[in-house]
VMD Tcl script that draws the C-alpha trace (Angstrom):
set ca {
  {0.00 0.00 0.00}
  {1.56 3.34 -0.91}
  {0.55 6.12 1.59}
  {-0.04 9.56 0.99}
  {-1.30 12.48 3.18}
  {-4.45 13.75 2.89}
  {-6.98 16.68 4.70}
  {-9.96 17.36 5.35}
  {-12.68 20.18 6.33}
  {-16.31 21.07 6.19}
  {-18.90 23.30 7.24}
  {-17.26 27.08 5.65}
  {-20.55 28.39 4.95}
  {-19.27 30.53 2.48}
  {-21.40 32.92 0.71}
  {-23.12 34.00 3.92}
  {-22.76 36.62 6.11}
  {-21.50 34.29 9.62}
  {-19.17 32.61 7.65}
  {-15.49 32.78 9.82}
  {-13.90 30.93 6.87}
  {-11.02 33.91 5.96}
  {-10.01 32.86 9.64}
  {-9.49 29.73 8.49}
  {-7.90 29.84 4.60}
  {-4.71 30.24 5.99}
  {-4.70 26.50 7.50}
  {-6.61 25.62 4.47}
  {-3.82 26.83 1.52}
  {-0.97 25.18 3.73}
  {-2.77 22.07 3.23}
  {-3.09 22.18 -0.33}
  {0.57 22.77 -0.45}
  {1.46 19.82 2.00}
  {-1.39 17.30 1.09}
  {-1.84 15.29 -2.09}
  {-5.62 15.07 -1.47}
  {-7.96 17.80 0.08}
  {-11.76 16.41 0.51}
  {-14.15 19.29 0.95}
  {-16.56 17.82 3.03}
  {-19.96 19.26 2.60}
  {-21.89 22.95 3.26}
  {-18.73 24.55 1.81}
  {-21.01 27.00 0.17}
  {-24.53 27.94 1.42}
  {-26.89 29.21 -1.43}
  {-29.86 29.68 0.99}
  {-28.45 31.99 3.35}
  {-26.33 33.71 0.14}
  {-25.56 37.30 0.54}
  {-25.51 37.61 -3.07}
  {-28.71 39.01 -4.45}
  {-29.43 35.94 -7.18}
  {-27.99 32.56 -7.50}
  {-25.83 33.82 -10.67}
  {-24.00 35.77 -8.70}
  {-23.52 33.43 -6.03}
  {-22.24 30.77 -8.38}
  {-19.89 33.60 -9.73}
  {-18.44 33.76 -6.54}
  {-18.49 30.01 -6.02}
  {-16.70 29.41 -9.50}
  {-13.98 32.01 -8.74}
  {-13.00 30.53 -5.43}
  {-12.89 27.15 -6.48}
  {-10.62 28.21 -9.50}
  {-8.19 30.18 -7.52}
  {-8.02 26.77 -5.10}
  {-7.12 24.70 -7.95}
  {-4.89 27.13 -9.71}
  {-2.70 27.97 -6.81}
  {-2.67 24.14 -5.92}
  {-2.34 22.37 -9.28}
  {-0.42 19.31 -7.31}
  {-3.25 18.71 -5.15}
  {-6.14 16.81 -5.72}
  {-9.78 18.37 -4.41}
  {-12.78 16.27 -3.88}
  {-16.00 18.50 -2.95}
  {-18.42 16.40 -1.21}
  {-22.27 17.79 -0.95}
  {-23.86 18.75 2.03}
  {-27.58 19.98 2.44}
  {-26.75 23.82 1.69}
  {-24.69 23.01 -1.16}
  {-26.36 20.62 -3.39}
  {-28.12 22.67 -5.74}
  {-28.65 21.15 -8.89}
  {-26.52 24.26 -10.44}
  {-24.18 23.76 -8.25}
  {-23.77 20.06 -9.41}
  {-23.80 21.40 -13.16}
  {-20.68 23.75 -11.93}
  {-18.33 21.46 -10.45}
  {-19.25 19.00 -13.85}
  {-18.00 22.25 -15.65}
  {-15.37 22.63 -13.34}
  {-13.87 18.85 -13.43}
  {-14.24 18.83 -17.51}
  {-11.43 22.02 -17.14}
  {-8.96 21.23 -14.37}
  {-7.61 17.90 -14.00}
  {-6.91 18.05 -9.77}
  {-11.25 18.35 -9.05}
  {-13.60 15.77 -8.31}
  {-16.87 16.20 -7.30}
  {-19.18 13.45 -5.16}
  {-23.08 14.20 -4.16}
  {-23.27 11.77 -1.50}
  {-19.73 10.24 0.15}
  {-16.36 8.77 -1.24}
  {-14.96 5.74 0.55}
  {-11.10 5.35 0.86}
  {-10.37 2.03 1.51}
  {-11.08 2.09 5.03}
  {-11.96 5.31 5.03}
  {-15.37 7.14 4.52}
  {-16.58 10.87 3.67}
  {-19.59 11.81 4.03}
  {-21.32 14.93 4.75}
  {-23.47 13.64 7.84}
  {-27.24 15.20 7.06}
  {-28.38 11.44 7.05}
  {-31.15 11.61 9.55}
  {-33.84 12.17 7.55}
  {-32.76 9.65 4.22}
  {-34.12 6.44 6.03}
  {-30.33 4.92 4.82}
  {-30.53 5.58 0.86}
  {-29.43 8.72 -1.13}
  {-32.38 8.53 -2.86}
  {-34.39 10.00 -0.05}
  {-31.30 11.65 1.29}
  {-31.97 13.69 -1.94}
  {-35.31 14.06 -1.70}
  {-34.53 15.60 2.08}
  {-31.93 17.91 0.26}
  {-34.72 19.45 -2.22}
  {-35.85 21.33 0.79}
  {-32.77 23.44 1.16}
  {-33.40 24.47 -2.41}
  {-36.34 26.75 -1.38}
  {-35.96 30.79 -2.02}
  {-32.78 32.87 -0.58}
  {-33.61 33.98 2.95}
  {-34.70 37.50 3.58}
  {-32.40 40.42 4.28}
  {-33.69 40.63 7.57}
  {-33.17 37.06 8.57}
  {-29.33 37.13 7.69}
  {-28.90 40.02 10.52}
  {-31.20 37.96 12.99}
  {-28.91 34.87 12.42}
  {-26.00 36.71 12.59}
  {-27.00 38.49 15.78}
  {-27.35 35.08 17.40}
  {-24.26 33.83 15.80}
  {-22.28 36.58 17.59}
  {-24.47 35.66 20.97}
  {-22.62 32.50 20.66}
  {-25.99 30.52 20.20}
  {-25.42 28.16 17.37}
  {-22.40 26.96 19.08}
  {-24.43 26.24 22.10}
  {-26.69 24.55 20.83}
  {-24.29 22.12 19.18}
  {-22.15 22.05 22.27}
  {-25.19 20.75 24.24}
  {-26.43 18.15 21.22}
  {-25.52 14.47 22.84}
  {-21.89 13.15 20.73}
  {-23.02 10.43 19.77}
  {-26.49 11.20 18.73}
  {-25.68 11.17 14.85}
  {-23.82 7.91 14.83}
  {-26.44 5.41 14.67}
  {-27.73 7.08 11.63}
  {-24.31 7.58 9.63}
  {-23.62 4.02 10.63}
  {-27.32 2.68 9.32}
  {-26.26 5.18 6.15}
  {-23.42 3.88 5.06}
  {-24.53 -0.25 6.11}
  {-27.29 0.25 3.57}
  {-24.81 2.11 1.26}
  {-21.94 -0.06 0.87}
  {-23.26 -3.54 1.57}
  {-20.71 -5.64 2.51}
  {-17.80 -3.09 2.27}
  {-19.33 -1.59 5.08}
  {-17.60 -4.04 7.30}
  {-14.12 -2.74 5.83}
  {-14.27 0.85 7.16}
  {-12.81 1.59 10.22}
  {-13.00 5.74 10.05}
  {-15.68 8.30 9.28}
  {-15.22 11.85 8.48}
  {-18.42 13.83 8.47}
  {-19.56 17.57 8.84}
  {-23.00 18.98 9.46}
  {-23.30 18.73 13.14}
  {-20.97 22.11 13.70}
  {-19.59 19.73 16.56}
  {-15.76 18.83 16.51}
  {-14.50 15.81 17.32}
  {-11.61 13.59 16.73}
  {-11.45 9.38 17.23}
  {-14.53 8.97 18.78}
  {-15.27 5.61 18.93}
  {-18.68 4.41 18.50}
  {-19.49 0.32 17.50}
  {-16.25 -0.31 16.25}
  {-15.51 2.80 14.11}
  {-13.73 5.78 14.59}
  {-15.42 9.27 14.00}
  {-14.28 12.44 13.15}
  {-15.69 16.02 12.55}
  {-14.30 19.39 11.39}
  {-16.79 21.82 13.04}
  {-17.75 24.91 11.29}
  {-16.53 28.18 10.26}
  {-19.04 30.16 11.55}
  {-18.36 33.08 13.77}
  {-17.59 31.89 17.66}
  {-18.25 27.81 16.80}
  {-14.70 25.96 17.01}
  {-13.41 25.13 13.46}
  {-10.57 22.88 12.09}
  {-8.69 21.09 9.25}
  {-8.30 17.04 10.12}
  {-5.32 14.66 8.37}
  {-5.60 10.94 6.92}
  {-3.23 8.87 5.09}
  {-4.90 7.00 1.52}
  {-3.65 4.95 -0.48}
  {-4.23 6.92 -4.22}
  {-5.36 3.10 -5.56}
  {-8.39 3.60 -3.17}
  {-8.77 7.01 -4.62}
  {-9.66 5.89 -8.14}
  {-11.55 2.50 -6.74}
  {-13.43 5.59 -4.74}
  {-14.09 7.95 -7.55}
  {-15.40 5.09 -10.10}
  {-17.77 3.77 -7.93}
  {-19.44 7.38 -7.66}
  {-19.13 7.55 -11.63}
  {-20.63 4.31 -11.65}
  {-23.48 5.74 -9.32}
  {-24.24 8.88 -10.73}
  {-24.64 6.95 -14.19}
  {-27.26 4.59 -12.92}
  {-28.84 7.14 -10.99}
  {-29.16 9.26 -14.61}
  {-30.32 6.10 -16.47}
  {-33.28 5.37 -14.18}
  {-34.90 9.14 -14.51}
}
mol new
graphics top color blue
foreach p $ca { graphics top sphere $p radius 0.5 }
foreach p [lrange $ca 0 end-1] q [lrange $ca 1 end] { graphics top cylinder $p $q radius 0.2 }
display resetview
């Protein structure tokens, strides 16, 4: 098995107004410089909550950013993961667009296993363990942009520290049955290979918590006064391509049966 170093986050929020991500770009750029694989892990972007007054101009923004990633990083690979703000269908047409132009970006709706490794963005509670109806869940975070006057409520309780405590307070292990039913109905047998799980969503981080024989791990979010951070993993690049076909593989059955 050859070993390489990879990272991961989730949970930027970018395109809102709460977003603390500038705090954390820093971090993020020395990783693409160290790492060989960076796996974006879900809510990078948040279309509801955009600040920008139409969804053009918030995919403006989105395709910029992701460019100047992959530009100033060319010997880095970047896998974007979906998460429940981010998985607009446009969005999905983007990072196609995107992938079709620069040869270090993959995209994955769902989750991308790595040997014994798993990605996934975590807003599983609702899919009763199959993406189908995790997808149908998603649809309703495709609604209208929020009002003006919602973004500086949310942002007032941001600052109050609210958010945080409110994930602070949610029980650890609360999400784990359902990643864990997720990913059993998911993978089928290769669900007895994985040993680690890196998920977002939750806002909560954590690091090797242990929970029915796997290992857990979450970034938190960069949101203003909630703890955020950037996690490592070693891959073997073999797994990588296993990893990325199998989506391929997925996405192309998914498109044949509509």
């Amino acid at each position: 098995m050859r070993v390489h170093k990879g990272y991961t986050t989730s949970d930027l929020h970018l395109l809102t107004n709460r977003t603390s991500a500038d705090r954390l770009m820093p971090r993020l750029h020395r990783a693409g410089d160290e790492g060989d694989l960076l796996v974006l892990n879900g809510d990078i972007f948040d279309f509801q909550w955009s600040v920008y007054p139409n969804l053009g101009e918030s995919l403006d923004y989105v395709e910029t950013w992701i460019e100047q990633l992959l530009r100033r990083h060319q010997d880095c690979r970047f896998v974007f993961i979906m998460g429940n703000h981010d998985s607009l269908p446009a969005y999905g047409d983007l990072l196609d667009d995107l992938s079709d132009r620069y040869d270090n970006l993959a995209w994955e709706p769902y989750y991308l296993q790595l040997g014994a490794s798993v990605f996934l963005h975590g807003d599983v509670g609702s899919s009763a363990g199959c993406s189908r109806r995790l997808a149908a869940y998603r649809q309703r975070w495709h609604g209208r942009r929020r009002q003006p006057w919602m973004h500086k409520a949310y942002l007032a309780c941001t600052h109050m520290g609210i958010p945080r405590m409110i994930c602070e307070c949610r029980p650890t292990r609360r999400h784990m049955p359902e990643i864990a039913a997720y990913l059993e109905a998911e993978l089928g047998p290769a669900f007895g290979e994985l040993r680690d799980v890196y998920f977002g969503h939750t806002h909560k981080p954590l690091t090797n918590y242990r929970w029915n024989g796997l290992r857990f791990h979450n970034t938190g979010a960069a949101i203003h006064r909630v703890r955020s951070r950037i996690q490592t993993f070693t891959y073997d690049p073999a797994d990588l391509q296993t990893g990325l076909a199998a989506t391929a593989d997925r996405q192309a059955r998914s498109a044949s049966a509509l």
